[in-house]
Structures are given as C-alpha cells and as structure tokens.
LOVO-235346 format. One line per 8 residues: for each residue z, x, y of N, C-alpha, C. Coordinates in pm, whole numbers, m for minus. Layout:
N
Z/X/Y/Z/X/Y/Z/X/Y ~ ...
This chain:
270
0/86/m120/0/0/0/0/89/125 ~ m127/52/216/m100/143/339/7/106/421 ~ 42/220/505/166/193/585/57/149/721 ~ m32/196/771/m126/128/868/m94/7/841 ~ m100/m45/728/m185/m193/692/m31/m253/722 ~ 43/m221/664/168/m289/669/204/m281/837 ~ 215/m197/920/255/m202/1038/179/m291/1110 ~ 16/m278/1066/m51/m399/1145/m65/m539/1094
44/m567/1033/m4/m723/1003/189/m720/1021 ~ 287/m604/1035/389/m697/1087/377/m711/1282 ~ 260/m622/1339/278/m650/1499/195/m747/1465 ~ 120/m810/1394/64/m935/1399/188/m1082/1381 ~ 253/m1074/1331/357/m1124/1317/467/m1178/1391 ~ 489/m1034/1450/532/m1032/1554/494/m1123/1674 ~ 398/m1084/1705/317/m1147/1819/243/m1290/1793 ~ 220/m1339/1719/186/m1450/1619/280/m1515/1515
371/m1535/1554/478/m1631/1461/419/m1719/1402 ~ 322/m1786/1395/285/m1895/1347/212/m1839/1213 ~ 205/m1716/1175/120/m1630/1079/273/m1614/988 ~ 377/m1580/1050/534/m1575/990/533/m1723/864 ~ 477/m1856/942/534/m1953/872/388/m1933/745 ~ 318/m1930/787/163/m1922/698/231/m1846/553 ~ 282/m1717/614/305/m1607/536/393/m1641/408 ~ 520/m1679/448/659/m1772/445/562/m1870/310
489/m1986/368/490/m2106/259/355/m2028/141 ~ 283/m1896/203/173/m1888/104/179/m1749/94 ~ 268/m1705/32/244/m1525/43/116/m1444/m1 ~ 57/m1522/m127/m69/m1479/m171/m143/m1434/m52 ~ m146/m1502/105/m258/m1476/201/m175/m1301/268 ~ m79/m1230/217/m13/m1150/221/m104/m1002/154 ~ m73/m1062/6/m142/m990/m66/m271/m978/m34 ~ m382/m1064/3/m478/m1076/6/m517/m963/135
m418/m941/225/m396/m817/299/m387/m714/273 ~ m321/m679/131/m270/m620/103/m158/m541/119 ~ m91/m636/116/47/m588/169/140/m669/50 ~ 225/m647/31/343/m686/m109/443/m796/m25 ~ 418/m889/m95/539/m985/18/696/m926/5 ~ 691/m873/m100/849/m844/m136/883/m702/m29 ~ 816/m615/24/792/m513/131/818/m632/282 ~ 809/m671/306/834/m758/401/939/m846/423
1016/m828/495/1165/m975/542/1069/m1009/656 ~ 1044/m1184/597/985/m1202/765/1069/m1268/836 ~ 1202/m1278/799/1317/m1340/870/1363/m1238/1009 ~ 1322/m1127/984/1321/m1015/1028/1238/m981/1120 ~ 1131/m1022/1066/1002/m1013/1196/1014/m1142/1306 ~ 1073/m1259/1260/1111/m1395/1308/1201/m1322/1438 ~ 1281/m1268/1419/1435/m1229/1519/1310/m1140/1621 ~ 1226/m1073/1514/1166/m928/1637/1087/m990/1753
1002/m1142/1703/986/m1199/1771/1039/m1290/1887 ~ 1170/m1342/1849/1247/m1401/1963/1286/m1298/2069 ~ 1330/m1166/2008/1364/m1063/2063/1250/m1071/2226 ~ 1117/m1073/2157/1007/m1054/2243/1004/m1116/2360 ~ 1051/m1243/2340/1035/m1355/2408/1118/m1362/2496 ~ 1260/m1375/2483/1405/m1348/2541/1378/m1276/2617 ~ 1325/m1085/2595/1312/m1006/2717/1173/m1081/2808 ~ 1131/m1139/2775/968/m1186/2832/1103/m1327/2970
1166/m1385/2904/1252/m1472/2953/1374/m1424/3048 ~ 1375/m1289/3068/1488/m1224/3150/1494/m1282/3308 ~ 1373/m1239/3377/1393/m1263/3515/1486/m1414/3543 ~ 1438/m1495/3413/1530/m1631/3490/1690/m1585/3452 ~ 1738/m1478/3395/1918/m1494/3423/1932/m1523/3561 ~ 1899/m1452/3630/1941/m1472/3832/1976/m1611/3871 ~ 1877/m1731/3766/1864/m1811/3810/1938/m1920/3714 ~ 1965/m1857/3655/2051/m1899/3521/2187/m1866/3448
2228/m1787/3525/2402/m1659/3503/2456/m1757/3368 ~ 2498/m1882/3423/2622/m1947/3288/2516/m1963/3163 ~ 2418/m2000/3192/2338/m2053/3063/2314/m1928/2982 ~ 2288/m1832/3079/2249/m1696/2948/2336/m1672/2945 ~ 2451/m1657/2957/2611/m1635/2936/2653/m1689/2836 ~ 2670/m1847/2832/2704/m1887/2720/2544/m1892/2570 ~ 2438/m1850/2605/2369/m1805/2486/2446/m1669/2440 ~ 2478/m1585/2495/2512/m1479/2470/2634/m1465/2392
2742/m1519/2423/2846/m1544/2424/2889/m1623/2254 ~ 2761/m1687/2241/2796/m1721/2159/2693/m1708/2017 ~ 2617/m1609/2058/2545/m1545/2055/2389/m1610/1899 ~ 2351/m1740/2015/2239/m1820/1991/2104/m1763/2029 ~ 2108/m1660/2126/1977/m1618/2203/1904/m1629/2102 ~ 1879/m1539/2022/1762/m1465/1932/1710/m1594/1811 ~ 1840/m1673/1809/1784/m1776/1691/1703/m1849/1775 ~ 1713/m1901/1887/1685/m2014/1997/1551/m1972/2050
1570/m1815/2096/1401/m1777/2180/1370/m1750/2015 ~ 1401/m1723/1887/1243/m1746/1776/1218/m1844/1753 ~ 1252/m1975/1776/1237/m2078/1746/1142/m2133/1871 ~ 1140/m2068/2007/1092/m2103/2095/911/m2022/2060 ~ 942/m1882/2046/824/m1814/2006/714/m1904/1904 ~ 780/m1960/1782/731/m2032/1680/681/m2154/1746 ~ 788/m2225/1810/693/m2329/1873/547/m2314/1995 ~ 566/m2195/2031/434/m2209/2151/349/m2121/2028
370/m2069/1973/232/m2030/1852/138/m2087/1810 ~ 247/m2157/1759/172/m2304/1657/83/m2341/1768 ~ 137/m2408/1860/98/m2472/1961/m44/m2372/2012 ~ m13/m2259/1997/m113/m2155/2091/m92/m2168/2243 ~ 39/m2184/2341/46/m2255/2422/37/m2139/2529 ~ m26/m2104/2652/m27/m1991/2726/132/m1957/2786 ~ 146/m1853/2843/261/m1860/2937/264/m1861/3077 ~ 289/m1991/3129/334/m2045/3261/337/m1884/3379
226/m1934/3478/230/m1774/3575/378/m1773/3689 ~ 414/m1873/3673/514/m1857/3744/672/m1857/3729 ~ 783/m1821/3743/886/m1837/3716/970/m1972/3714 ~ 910/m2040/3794/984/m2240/3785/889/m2293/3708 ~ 759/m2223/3677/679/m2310/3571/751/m2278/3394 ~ 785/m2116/3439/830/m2076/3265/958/m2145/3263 ~ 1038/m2140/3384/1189/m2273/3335/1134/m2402/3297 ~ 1071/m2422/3350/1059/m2612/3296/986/m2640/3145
849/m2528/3125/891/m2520/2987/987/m2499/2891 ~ 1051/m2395/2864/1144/m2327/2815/1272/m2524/2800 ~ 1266/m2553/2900/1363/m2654/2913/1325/m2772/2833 ~ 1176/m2787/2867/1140/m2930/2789/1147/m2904/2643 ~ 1160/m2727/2595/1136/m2736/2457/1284/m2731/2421 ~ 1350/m2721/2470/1555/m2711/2469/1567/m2881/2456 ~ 1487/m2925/2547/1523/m3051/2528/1545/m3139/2405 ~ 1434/m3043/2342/1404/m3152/2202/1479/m3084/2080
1497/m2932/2125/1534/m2832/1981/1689/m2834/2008 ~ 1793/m2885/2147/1929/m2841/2110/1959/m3011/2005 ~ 2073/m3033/2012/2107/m3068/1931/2263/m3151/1959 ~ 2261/m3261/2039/2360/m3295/2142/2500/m3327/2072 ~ 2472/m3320/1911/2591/m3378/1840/2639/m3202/1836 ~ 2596/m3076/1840/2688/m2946/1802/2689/m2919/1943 ~ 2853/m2895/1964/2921/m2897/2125/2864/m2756/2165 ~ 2821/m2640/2091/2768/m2539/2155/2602/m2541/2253
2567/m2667/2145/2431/m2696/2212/2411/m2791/2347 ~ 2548/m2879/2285/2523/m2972/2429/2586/m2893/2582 ~ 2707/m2801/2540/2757/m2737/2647/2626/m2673/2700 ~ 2530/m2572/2613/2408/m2531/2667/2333/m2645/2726 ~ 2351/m2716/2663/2211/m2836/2800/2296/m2879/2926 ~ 2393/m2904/2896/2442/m2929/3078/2469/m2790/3138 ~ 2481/m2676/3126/2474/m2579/3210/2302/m2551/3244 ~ 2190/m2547/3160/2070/m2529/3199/2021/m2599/3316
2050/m2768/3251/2041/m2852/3385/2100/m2845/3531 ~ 2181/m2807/3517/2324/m2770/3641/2266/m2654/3717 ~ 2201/m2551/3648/2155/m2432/3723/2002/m2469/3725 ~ 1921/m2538/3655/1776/m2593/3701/1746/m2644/3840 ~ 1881/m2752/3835/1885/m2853/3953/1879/m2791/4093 ~ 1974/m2691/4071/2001/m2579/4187/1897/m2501/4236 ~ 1876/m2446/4106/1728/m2357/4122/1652/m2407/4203 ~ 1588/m2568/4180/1496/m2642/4190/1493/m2680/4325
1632/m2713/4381/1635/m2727/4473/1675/m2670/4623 ~ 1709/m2527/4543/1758/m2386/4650/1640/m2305/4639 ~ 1585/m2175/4573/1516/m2085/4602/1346/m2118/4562 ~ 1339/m2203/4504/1262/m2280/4411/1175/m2416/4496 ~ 1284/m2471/4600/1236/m2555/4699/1111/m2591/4723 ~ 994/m2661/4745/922/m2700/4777/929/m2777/4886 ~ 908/m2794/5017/923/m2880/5109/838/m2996/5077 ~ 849/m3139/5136/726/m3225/5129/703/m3234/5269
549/m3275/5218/521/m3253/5370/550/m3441/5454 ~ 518/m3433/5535/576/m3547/5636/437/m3657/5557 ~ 519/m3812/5543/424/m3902/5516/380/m4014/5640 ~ 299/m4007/5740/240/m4067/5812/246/m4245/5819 ~ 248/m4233/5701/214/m4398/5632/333/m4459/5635 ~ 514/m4382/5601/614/m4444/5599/594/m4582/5738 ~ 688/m4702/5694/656/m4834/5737/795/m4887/5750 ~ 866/m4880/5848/1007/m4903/5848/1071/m5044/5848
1127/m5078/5737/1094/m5223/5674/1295/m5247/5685 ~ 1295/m5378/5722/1447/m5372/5804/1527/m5415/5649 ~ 1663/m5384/5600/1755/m5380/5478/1692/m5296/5371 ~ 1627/m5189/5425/1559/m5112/5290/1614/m4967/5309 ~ 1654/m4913/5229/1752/m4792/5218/1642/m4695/5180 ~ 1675/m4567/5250/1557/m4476/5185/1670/m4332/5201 ~ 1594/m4253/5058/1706/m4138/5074/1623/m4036/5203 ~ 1777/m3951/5226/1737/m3853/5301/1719/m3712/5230
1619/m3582/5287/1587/m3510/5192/1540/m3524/5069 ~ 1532/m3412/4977/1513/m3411/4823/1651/m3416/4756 ~ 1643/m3545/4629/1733/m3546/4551/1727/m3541/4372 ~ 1765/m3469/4334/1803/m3476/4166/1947/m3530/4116 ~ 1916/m3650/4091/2056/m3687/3966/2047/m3659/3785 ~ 2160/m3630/3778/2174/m3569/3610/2350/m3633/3596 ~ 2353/m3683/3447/2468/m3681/3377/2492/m3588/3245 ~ 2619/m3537/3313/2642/m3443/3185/2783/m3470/3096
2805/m3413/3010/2859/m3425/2907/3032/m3364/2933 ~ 3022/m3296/3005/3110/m3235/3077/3087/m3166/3242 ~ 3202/m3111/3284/3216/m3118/3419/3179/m3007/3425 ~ 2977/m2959/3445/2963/m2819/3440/3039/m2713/3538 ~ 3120/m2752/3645/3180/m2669/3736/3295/m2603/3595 ~ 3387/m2690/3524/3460/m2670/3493/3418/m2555/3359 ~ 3293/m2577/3319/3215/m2510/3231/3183/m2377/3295 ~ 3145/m2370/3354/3161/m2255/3433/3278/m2165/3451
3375/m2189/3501/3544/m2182/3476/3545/m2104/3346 ~ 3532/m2154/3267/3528/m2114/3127/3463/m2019/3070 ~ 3332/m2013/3143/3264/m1853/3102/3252/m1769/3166 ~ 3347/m1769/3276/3358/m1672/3351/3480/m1539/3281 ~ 3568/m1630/3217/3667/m1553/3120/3604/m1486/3073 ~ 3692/m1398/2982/3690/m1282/2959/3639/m1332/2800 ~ 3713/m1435/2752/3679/m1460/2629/3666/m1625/2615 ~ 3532/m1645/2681/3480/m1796/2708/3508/m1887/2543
3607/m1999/2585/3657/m2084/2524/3593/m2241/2540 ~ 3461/m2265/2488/3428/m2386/2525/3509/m2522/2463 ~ 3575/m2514/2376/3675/m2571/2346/3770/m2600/2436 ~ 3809/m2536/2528/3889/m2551/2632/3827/m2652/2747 ~ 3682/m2680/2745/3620/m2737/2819/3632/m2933/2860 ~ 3655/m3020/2884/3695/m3148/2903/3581/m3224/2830 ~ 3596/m3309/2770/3478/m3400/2723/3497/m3530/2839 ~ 3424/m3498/2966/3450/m3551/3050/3311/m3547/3134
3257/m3695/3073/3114/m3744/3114/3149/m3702/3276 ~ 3050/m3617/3355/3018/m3638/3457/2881/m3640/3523 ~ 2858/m3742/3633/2729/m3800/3733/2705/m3731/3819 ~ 2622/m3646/3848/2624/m3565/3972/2501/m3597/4018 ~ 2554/m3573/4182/2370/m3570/4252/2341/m3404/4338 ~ 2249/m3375/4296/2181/m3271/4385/2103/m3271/4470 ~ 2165/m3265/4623/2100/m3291/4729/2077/m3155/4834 ~ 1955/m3192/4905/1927/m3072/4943/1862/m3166/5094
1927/m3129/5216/1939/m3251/5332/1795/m3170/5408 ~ 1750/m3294/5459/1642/m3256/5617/1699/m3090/5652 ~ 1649/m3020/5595/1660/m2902/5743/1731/m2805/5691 ~ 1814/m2837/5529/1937/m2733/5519/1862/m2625/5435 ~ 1951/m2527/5410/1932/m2396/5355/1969/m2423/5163 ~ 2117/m2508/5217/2158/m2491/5105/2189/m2636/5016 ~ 2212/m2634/4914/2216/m2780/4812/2355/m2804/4795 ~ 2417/m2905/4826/2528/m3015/4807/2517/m3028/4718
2626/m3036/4644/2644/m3100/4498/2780/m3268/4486 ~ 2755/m3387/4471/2842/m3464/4497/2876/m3535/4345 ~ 2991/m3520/4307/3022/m3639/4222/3026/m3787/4246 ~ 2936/m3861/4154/2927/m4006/4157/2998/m4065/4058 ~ 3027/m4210/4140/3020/m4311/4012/2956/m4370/3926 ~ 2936/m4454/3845/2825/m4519/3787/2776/m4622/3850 ~ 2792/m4680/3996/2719/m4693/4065/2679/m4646/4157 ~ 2721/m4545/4224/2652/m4438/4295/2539/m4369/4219
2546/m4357/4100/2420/m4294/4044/2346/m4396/4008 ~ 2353/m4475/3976/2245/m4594/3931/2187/m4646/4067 ~ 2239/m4664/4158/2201/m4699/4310/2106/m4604/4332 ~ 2148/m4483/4322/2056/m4366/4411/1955/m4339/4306 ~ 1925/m4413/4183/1796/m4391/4079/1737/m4461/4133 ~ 1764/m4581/4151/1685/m4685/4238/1618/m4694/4369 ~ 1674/m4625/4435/1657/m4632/4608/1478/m4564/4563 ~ 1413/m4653/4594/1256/m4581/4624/1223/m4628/4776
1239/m4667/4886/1231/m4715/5006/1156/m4842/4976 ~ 1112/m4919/4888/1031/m5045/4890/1115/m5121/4840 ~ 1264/m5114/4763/1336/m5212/4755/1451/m5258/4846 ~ 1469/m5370/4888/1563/m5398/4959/1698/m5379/4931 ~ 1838/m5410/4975/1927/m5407/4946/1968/m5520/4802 ~ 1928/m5641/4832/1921/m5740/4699/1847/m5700/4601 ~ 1714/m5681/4685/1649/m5655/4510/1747/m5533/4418 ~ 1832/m5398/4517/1870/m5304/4427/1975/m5345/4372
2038/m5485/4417/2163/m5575/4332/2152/m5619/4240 ~ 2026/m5698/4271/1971/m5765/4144/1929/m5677/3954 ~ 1815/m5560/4081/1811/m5389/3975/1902/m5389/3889 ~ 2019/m5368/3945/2154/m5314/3863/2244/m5402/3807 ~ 2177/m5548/3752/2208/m5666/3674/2314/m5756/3764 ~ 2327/m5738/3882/2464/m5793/3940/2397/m5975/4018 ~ 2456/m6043/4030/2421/m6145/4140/2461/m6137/4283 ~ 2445/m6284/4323/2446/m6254/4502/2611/m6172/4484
2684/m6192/4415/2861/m6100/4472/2804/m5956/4479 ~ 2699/m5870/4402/2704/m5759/4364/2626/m5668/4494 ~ 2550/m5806/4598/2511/m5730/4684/2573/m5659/4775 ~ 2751/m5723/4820/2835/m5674/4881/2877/m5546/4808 ~ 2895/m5549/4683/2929/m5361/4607/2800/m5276/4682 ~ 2705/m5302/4666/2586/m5248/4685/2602/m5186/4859 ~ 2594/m5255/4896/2593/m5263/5084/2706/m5142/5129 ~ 2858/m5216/5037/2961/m5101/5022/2943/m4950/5037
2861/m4941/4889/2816/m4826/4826/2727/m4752/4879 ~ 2603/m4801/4967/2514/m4777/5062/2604/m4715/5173 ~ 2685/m4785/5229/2733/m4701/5394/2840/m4580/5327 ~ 2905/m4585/5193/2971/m4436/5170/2799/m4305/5194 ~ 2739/m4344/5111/2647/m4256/5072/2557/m4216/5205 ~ 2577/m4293/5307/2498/m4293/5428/2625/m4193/5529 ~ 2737/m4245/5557/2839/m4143/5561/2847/m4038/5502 ~ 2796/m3972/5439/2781/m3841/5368/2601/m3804/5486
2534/m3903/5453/2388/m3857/5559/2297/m3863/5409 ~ 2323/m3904/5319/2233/m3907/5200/2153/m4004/5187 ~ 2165/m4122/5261/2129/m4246/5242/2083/m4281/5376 ~ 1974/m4369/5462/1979/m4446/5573/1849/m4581/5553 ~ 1897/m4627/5635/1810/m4764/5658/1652/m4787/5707 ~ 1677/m4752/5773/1540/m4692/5853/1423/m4543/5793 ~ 1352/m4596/5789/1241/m4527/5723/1269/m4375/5769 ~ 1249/m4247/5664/1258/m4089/5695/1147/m4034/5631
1056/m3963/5709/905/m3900/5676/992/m3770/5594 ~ 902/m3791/5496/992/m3655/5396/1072/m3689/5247 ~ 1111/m3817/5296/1205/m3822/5194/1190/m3877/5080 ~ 1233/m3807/4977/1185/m3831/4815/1312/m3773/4702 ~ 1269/m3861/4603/1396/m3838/4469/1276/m3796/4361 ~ 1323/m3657/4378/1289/m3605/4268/1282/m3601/4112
C-alpha cells in the first residue's frame, strides 16, 4: 500500500467529509483505492476535519466570548464543528464571504443539530442567540434607510429603531456569570425562562438589552405600524378589557422611547 496513496485520499477526507460517510457505509470504494480500510480510523479523520472548520470559525470568538467558552469548556467544539463540516459537504454548500453571513449559517445549522432536551446544548443555544442579537445589532448593524412612504395613521404604535426579541431558557446574563468562573458550573445556572428585547434606538452607538413580560414580548412581535391598538388586543386573544392592558403596556414601552404613536422613518423589527 502506497503511503502517497494513503495520505492522498486521507487529505481527501479531510477536506471532503462526505467521502468519510461513503467510506464508513462502503469500504470496498477504499480498497478500490487502494488503500486497506483497516489502515484508516475515519473517526479520526472526522475530528481532523471539524478541527478544520473550528479554526476556519475563529474570527467569530470576538463576537462570541461565552458561546466558544462554554463549547470549550465543555469541550463539544470538535464533535459539533465535524458534524457541521459533514453537513455543508453533503450539501456541497460554499462558505459565506462574510463574517455575519458565516454566523447565521453556522446558527441555522445549531438550530436544528443542538438538542434542547441536553442542558449543555440548550445552555449553548441561548448564549449563541444572546451574543448574535448583540452582534447583529452593535458592530454588525445595518442602518435602514429612511421610508418616504411611512403614513401616520392616528392609535397605531410603531417601534422606534431596530429591534430583536428572543426567549431563552435561562437568564443568559446569569449564564454568563457562570462562565466567567474559573470552573464554569452550568448546573448552577437558573431554569428560568427569560423574554428579552434587543434594542438598538434612532441614533445610538450602543444596544439596550430589556427584560419583558409575556406581554411585553408578544406586544412588541406584533407592533408592525399597520395595526392599531385593538386590532393588537384582539392579536393577543384578549377582548374590548384587554385593550386597556395593551394601551397600559404601550405607554411603559414608549417611556423607555421604544415604542411611539406617530409614524418613525426607519423603524423596523427585525
């Protein structure tokens, strides 16, 4: 057996995971290489590949500190980016030229591969989200540009700035807390559903982060500027009593400057 032959069909491997699973269910196409399947761990070449990927995935720590922290920590990286490698193979899927394009992949495929019932995985999805949101809406920013057409329509609430709402599983601040130790204890962490909104105001630098209720967040999913105050009562299953919660709930969120009545060129929920 050449050692050429063998080195070039494991950087094929490497670089082609999807040849790993080929290899894996039909070794004969091995031999037919000539190469000995039993000379080969491709569990081995599987890791060399996540390996690949992970460093290919570095620049986002900056933008990501707790999330690669707790991969690390608990030390999922290498299973998680080969599993990520394997999936864009198969797929043949290019890689995203930009750095908020390679997060939002990377994320949609977390989305589907963590696993919300093992607490290591779900703690990983609310910290990704928690530092996405931020990302997304601090260095990452996109301004919109001014809409001409806004039509200022009287009891219709429209948000101010760009906003992202997310519920998580726990209180990622407090998750954070936790891996900042020396010897991160997610167990120590609260199973304590929290609503957050990520707001990023007309003009600012930097993103607000506010805890909601479950109608503060269901309100502010709703607010698109074309529904009125009733219709967003009605939205949120309540009758004529529920428009007074609503109205309530509207002037807190407007007291903060998140919320107003009157039409704002710009403003959109992300």
């Amino acid at each position: 057996m050449s050692l050429a032959r063998v080195q070039a069909v494991m950087a094929a491997g490497i670089e082609q995971p999807r040849l790993l699973l080929r290899w894996r269910a039909q070794p004969e196409r091995l031999r037919a290489l000539g190469v000995d399947p039993a000379e080969i761990d491709l569990d081995v070449l599987a890791k060399f590949s996540g390996l690949g990927v992970k460093v290919r995935h570095n620049p986002l720590r900056a933008h990501y500190p707790l999330s690669f922290r707790l991969m690390s920590a608990t030390a999922m990286e290498i299973a998680m980016f080969a599993a990520y490698a394997e999936f864009r193979s198969i797929r043949r899927l290019p890689w995203a030229g930009t750095l908020p394009d390679r997060a939002r992949d990377l994320l949609d495929f977390l989305g589907g591969w963590l696993d919300p019932a093992d607490l290591v995985h779900a703690r990983l999805w609310d910290a990704l989200r928690y530092e996405d949101a931020i990302a997304r809406l601090g260095p990452w920013h996109v301004a919109a540009g001014d809409d001409e057409n806004v039509v200022d329509v009287a009891d219709v609430p429209r948000l101010r700035g760009t906003v992202r709402l997310h519920e998580f599983g726990c209180d990622p601040r407090a998750l954070a807390a936790a891996l900042h130790a020396s010897a991160p204890d997610l167990g120590a962490v609260p199973d304590e559903p929290h609503a957050l909104c990520f707001w990023r105001a007309p003009g600012a630098e930097e993103v607000t982060v506010l805890d909601l209720d479950a109608l503060g967040f269901h309100l502010l999913a709703r607010i698109d500027g074309r529904r009125s105050v009733p219709a967003l009562a009605r939205s949120l299953g309540g009758g004529r009593g529920a428009t007074a919660a609503v109205r309530a709930a509207l002037a807190t969120l407007a007291g903060f400057g998140l919320v107003q009545r009157s039409a704002m060129p710009g403003a959109r929920c992300a």
